[in-house]
C-alpha positions as protocol buffer text, in pm:
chain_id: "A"
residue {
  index: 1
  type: UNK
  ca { x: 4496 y: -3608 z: -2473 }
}
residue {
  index: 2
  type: UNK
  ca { x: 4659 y: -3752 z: -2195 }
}
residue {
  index: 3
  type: UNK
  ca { x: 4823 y: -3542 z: -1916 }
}
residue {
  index: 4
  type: UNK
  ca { x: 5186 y: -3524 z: -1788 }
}
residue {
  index: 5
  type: UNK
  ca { x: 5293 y: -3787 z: -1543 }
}
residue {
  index: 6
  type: UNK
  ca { x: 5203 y: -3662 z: -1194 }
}
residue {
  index: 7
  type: UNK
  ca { x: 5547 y: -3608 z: -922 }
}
residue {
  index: 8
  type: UNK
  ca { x: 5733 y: -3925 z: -901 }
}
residue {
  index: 9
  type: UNK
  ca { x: 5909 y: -3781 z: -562 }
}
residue {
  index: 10
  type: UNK
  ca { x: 5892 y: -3495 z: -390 }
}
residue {
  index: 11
  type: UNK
  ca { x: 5969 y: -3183 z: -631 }
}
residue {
  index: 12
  type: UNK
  ca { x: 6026 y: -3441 z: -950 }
}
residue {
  index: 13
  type: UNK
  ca { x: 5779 y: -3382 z: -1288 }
}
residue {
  index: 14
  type: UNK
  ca { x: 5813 y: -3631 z: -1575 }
}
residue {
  index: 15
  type: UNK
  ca { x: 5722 y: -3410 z: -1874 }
}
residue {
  index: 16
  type: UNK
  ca { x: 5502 y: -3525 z: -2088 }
}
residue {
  index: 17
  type: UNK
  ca { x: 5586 y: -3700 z: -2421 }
}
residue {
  index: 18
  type: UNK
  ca { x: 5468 y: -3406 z: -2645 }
}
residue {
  index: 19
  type: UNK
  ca { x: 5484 y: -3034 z: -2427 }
}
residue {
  index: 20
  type: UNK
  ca { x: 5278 y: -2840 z: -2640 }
}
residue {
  index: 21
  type: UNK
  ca { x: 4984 y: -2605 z: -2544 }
}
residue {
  index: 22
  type: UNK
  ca { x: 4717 y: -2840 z: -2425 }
}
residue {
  index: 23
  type: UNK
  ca { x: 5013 y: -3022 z: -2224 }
}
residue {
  index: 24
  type: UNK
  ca { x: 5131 y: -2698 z: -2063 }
}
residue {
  index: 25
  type: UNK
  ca { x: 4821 y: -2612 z: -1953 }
}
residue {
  index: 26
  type: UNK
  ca { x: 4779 y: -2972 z: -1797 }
}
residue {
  index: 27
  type: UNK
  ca { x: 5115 y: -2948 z: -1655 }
}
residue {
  index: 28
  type: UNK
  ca { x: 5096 y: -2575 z: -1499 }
}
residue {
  index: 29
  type: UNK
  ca { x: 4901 y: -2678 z: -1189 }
}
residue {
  index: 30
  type: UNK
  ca { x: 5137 y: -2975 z: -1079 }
}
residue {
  index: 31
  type: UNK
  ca { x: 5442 y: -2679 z: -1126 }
}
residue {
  index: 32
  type: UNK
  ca { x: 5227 y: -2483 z: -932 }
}
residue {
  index: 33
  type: UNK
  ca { x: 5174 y: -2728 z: -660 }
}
residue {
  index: 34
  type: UNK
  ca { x: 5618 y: -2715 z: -549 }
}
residue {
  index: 35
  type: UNK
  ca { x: 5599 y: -2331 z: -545 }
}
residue {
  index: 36
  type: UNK
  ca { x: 5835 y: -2281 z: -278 }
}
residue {
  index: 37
  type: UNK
  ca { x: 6039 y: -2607 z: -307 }
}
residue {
  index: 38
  type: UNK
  ca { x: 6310 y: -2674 z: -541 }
}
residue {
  index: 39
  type: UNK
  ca { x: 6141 y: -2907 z: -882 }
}
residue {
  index: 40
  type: UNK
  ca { x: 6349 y: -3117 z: -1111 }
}
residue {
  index: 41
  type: UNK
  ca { x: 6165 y: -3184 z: -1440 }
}
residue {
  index: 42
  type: UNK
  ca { x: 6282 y: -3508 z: -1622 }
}
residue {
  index: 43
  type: UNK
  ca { x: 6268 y: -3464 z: -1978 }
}
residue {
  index: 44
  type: UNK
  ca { x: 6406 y: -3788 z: -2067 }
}
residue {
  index: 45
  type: UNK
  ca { x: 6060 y: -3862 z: -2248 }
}
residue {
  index: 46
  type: UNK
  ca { x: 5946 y: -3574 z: -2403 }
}
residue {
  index: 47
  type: UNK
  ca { x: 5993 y: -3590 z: -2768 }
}
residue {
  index: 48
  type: UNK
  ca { x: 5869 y: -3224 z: -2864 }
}
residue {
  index: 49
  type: UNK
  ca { x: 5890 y: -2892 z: -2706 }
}
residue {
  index: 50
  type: UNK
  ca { x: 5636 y: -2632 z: -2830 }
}
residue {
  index: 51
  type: UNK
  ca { x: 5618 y: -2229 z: -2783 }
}
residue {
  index: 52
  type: UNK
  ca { x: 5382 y: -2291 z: -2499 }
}
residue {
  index: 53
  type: UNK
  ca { x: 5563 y: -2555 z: -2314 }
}
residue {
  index: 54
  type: UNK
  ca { x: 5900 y: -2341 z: -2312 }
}
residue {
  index: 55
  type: UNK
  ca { x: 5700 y: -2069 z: -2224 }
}
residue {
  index: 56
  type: UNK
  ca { x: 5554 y: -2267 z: -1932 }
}
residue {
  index: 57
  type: UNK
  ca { x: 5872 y: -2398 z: -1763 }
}
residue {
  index: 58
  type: UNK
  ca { x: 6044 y: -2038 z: -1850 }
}
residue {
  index: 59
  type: UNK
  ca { x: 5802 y: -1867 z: -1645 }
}
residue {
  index: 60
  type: UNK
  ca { x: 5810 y: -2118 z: -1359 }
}
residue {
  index: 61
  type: UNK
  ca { x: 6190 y: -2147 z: -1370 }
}
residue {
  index: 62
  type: UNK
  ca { x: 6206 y: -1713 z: -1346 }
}
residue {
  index: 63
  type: UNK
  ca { x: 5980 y: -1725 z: -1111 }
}
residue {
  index: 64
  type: UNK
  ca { x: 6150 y: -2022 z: -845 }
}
residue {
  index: 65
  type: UNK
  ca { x: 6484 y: -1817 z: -932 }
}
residue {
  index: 66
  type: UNK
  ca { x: 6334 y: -1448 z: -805 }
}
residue {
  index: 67
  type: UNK
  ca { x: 6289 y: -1660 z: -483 }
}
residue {
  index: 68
  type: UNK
  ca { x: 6631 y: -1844 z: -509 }
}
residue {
  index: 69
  type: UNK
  ca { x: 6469 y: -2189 z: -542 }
}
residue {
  index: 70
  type: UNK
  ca { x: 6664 y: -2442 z: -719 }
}
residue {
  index: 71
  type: UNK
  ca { x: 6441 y: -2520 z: -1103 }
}
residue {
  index: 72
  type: UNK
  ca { x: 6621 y: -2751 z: -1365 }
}
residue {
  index: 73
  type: UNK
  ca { x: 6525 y: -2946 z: -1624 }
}
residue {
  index: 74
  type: UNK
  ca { x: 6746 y: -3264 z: -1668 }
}
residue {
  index: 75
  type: UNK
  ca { x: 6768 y: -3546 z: -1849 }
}
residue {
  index: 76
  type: UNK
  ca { x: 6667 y: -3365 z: -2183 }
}
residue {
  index: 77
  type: UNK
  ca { x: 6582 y: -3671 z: -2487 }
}
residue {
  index: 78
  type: UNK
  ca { x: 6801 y: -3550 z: -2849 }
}
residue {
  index: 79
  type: UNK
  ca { x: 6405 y: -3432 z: -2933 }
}
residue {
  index: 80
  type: UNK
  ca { x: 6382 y: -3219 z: -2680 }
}
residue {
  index: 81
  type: UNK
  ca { x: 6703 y: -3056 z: -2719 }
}
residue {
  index: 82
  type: UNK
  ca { x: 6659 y: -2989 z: -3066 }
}
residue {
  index: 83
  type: UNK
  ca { x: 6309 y: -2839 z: -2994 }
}
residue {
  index: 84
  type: UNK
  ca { x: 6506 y: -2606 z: -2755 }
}
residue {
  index: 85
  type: UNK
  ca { x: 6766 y: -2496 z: -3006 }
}
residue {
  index: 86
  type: UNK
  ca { x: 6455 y: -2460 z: -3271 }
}
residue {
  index: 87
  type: UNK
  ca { x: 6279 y: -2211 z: -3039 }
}
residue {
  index: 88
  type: UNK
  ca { x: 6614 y: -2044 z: -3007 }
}
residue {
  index: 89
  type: UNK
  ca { x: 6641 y: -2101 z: -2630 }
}
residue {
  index: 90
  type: UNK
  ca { x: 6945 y: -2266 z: -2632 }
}
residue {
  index: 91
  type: UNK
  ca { x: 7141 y: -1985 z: -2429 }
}
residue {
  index: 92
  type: UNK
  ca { x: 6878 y: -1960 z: -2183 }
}
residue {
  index: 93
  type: UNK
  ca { x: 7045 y: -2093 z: -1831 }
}
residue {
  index: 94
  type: UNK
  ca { x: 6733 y: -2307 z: -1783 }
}
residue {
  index: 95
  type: UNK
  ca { x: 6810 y: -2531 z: -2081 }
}
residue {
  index: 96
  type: UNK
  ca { x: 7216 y: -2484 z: -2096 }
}
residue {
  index: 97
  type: UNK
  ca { x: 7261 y: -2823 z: -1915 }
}
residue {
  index: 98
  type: UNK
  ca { x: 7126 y: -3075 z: -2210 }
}
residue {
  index: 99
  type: UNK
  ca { x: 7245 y: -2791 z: -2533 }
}
């Protein structure tokens, strides 16, 4: 398994290629790490989206709003988009940019 790309810049995460549960558990600690600063996550490159990794950047994107931090998710591949509308999540705000 390898793990997701560590923080190009300051606040930035390239996701991984796959986000699925090993992943999101790999990739929770490097969200973790910009608590309290605004994160962009680059999901040019990530050709699947699983339960666990939407649950993942859900959670973290609730949580940075709560504290009126700005949390996006840009750059979304076709594959990841179509993971989002397969989970449903398509009308959530966090993935409305890429749907």
């Amino acid at each position: 398994m390898s793990s997701p790309n560590p923080p190009t810049t300051a606040g930035q995460i390239d996701l991984p290629k796959t986000l699925d549960h090993s992943h999101a558990t790999a990739l929770r600690p490097l969200i973790e790490a910009l608590r309290g600063q605004p994160v962009s996550l680059n999901a040019q490159g990530c050709n699947h989206l699983g339960g666990a990794g939407a649950e993942l950047l859900l959670a973290a994107h609730a949580e940075w709003a709560d504290a009126d931090i700005p949390f996006a998710v840009q750059n979304m591949s076709e594959k990841f988009v179509a993971g989002v509308s397969c989970l449903g999540l398509q009308q959530t705000a966090l993935f409305q940019e890429g749907v």
